[in-house]
C-alpha positions in Angstrom: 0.0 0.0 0.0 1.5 3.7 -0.9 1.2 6.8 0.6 -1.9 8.1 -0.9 -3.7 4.8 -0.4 -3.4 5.0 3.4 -4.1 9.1 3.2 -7.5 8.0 1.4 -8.2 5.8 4.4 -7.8 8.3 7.0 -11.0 9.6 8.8 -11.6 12.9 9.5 -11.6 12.8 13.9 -15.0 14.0 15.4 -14.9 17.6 16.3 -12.3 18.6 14.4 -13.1 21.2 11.5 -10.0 21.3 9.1 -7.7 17.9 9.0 -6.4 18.8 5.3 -2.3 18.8 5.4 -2.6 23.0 5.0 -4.2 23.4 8.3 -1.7 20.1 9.9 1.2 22.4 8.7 3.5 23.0 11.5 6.4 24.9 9.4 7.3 26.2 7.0 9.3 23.9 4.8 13.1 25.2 4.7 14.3 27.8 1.4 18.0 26.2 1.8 18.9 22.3 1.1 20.3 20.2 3.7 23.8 20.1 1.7 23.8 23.9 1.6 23.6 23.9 5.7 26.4 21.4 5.8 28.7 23.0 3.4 27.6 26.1 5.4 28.4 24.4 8.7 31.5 23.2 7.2 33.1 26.3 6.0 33.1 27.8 9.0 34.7 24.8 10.9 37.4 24.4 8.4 40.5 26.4 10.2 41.1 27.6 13.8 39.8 30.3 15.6 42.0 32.5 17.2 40.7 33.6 20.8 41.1 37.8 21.3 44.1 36.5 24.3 46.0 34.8 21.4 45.4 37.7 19.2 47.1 39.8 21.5 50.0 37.6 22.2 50.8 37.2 18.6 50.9 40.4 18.1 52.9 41.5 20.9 55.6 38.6 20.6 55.7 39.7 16.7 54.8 35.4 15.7 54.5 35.6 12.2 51.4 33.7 11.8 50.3 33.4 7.8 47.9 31.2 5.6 50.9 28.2 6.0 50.8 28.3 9.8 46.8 28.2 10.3 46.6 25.3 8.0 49.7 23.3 9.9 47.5 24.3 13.0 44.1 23.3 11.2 45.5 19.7 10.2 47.2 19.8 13.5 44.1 19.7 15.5 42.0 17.9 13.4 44.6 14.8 14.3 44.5 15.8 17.8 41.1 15.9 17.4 40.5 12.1 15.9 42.8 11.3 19.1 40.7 12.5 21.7 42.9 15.1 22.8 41.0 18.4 24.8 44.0 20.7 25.4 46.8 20.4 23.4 50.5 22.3 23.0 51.0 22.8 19.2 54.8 23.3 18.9 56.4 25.3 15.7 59.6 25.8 15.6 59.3 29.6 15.7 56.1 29.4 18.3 54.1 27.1 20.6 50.1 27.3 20.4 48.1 26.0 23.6 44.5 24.7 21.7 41.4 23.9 22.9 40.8 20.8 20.4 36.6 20.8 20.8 36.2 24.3 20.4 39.3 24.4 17.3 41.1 27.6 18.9 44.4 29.0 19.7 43.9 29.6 23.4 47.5 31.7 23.9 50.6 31.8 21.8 54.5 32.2 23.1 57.2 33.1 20.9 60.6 31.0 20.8 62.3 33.2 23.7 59.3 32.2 26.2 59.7 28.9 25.3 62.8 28.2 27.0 62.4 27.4 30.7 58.5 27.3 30.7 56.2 24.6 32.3 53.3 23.7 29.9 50.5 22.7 32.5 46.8 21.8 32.1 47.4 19.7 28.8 46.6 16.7 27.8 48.7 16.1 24.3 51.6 17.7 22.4 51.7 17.9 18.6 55.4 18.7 17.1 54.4 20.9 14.0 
């Protein structure tokens, strides 16, 4: 039996005025495909997010941080990621990153001076970039 075979069996419930599907209607149906949300939802999880702390640090510890660096970080904590790490020291050879994995941002950034007799606490994997 189809769909319209069973909807031609359906009785109208005593009482109720108006049981055609216009008046069932419960929303409006969506003006955007489900693969235009995902790519949507996609895009905008593709790199890392730089919190307004790292910002900061970057610029004031002059880290050159280009197109090349965000995508190391990007691939970086995508593995880190499919690892289960949460917090997570992403070390360049010019900087180190501390990265929240689940939320895919640069928490703070040092510079290669700072490096150098620091304690890295609070983190549960390292990733050698």
């Amino acid at each position: 039996m189809n769909v319209q075979e069973l909807a031609a069996r359906v009785q109208p419930v005593p009482g109720r005025a108006d049981l055609s599907p216009q008046a069932l209607r419960t929303h409006d149906p969506p003006t955007t495909s489900f693969a235009q949300v995902l790519r949507q939802v996609q895009a905008s999880d593709e790199g890392v997010r730089l919190s307004a702390h790292a910002r900061q640090r970057i610029v004031q510890r002059g880290i050159a941080f280009d197109d090349v660096l965000a995508r190391q970080l990007t691939r970086a904590v995508q593995e880190l990621s499919a690892k289960g790490a949460r917090e997570a020291l992403v070390l360049h050879p010019a900087a180190a990153f501390i990265v929240s994995v689940p939320n895919r941002t640069v928490v703070t950034a040092l510079d290669r001076q700072e490096m150098h007799q620091r304690i890295f606490t609070q983190i549960d994997s390292a990733y050698l970039l």
